[in-house]
N, C-alpha and C positions, 0 to 999 in steps of 0.2 A: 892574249895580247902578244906582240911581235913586238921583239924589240928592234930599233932601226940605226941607221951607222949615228956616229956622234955629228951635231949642230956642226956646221961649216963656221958657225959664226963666233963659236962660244967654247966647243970642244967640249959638250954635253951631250951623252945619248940621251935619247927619246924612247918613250915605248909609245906605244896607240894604243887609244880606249875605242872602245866596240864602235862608240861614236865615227870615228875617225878623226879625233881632235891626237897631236902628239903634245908630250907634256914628259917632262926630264925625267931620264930616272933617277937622279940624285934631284934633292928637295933640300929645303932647312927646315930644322926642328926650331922649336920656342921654348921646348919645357926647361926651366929654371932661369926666363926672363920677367923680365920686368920683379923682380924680387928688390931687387938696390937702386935704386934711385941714381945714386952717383953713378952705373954703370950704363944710366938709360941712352943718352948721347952715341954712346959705342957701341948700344946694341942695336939700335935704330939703323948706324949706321953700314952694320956688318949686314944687317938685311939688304939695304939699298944695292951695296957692293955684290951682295950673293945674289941678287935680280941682275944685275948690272952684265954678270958671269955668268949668267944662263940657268942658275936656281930658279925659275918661277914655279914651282911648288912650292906651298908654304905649308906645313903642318902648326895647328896651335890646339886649344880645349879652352872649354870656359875656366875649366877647372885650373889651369895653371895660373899660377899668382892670383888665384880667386876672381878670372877675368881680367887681371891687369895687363895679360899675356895678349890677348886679342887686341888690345886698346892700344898697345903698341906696335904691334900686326899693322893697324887702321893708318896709324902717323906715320909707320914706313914705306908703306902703301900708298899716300895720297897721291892720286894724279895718276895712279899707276895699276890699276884694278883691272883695266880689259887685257894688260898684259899675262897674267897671275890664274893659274888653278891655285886658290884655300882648300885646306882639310881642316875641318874642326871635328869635334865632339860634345856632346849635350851628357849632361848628367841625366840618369835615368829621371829624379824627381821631376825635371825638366823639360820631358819628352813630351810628344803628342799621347792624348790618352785615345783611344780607340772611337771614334764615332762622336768623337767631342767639338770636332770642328774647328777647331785652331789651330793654329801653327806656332811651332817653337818663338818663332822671334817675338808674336803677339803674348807668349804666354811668359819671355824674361822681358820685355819691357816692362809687364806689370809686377813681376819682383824685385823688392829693392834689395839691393846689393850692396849696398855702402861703399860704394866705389863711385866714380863718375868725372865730369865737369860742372865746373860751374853753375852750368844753365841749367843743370838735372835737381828737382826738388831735391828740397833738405827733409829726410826722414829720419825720425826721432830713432834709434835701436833698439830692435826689441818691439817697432810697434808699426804694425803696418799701416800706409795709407787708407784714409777711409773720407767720402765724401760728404762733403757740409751738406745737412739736408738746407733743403729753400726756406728760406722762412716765409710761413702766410703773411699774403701781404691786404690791405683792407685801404678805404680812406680812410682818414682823421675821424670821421664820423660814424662810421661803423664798429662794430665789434672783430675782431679777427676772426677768421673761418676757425675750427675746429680740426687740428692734424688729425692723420689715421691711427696713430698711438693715445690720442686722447678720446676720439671714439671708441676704441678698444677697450682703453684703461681709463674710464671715465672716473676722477675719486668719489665720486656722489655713489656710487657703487659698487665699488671695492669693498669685501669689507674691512670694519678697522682692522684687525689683525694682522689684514695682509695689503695694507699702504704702507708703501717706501716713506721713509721719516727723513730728515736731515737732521742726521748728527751732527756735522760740525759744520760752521760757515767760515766764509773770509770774514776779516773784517772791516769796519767804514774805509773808505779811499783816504781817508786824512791821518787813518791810525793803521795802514799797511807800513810796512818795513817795508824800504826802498833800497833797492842794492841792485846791482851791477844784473841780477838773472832775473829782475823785473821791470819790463817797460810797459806799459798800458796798464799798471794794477788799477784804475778804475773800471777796467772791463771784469774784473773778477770781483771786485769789492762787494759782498753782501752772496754772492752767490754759493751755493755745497761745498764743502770739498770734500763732505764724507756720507755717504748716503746709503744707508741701511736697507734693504728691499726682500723682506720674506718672499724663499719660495718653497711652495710645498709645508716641506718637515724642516728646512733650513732657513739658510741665510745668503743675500747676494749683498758682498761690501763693496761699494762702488765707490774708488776715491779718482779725484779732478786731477790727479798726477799722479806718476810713478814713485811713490813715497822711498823705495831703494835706489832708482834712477841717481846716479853719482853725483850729478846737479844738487841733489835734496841734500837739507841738514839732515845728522840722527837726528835733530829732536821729532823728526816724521815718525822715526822707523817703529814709534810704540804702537803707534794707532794701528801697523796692521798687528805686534803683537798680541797689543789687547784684544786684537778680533781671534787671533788662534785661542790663545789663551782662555779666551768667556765664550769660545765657539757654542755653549750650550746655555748662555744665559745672556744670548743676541736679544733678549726683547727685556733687559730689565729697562723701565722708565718710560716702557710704551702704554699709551692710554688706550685702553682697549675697551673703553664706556661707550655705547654707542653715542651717545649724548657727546 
């Protein structure tokens, strides 16, 4: 690359990329913004000012401020994009894999990050998005089809041994405790929240929420102790009669 005399406009040299595009040799960094909140205003604005001066290099990383660096990259930016060479960087977990067919930005849209706006789903932490299956649909007069999980695992034969039991249920809609981190408790009323499911030589405990999740009371936190703790006597109170 060549470097070339400084902008007439700006008093910024340029170097040339093989392209022939020129592009400053001095640039702005980001690393260690978007960290303070109170200082975002001023840091938005010290961008604007360094484009303004002939910085249109921007360096950022996902990585800085856990992405919060780029997002504010974005707001100092608006309107202002066909002016501007970005430099980012991808975290290696992040990267394209080899013959995989996708592109970085396809492959962080679909990880959540717990950062965002508004309009970006609210995921739970700790628990990745996962989609509602369809539910079979039938008329009023029909039976419901049959899902591919219930052809699979049909209980008519399973044997007993090895059918998922439900240990513990909600209870009736009129006898749930209503508080402030329940709205709909009749869509749960009567349904699992703790489901037992031999596999193999073990055990799969399946509970309807994150019983540590900081949301829960302790009085959850026994249910999974009891399961470490009786991890070898998962099947007391199971009927194993074929009958």
């Amino acid at each position: 690359m060549t470097v070339q005399p400084a902008n007439s406009a700006h008093g910024v040299r340029t170097t040339r990329l093989p392209s022939g595009e020129a592009i400053p040799s001095l640039g702005q960094g980001t690393w260690g913004m978007a960290e303070d909140a109170r200082r975002r205003k001023e840091e938005v604005a010290a961008l604007r000012l360094g484009i303004d001066l002939g910085m249109t290099l921007i360096d950022t990383a996902e990585m800085y401020a856990d992405g919060g660096a780029e997002v504010l990259v974005g707001e100092a930016i608006a309107g202002r994009r066909d002016e501007l060479f970005l430099v980012s960087k991808v975290l290696p977990e992040n990267a394209t894999k080899p013959g995989d067919g996708r592109g970085v930005r396809a492959q962080r849209e679909q990880r959540a990050t717990g950062r965002g706006t508004p309009d970006d789903p609210d995921t739970v932490q700790g628990r990745p998005p996962a989609e509602i299956p369809e539910p079979p649909k039938a008329e009023v007069w029909e039976a419901l089809p049959l899902t591919d999980e219930q052809r699979r695992n049909n209980v008519e034969i399973i044997p007993p041994d090895q059918r998922p039991r439900v240990v513990l249920r909600y209870a009736d809609s009129g006898d749930l405790f209503v508080s402030g981190l329940l709205d709909g408790g009749d869509e749960i009323a009567q349904h699992p929240a703790v489901i037992d499911s031999p596999l193999g030589r073990g055990h799969v405990v399946l509970f309807s929420t994150n019983p540590f999740w900081r949301g829960q009371t302790k009085g959850s936190y026994f249910l999974v102790f009891n399961a470490i703790l009786n991890f070898d006597n998962l099947n007391a109170g199971r009927k194993l009669d074929e009958k």
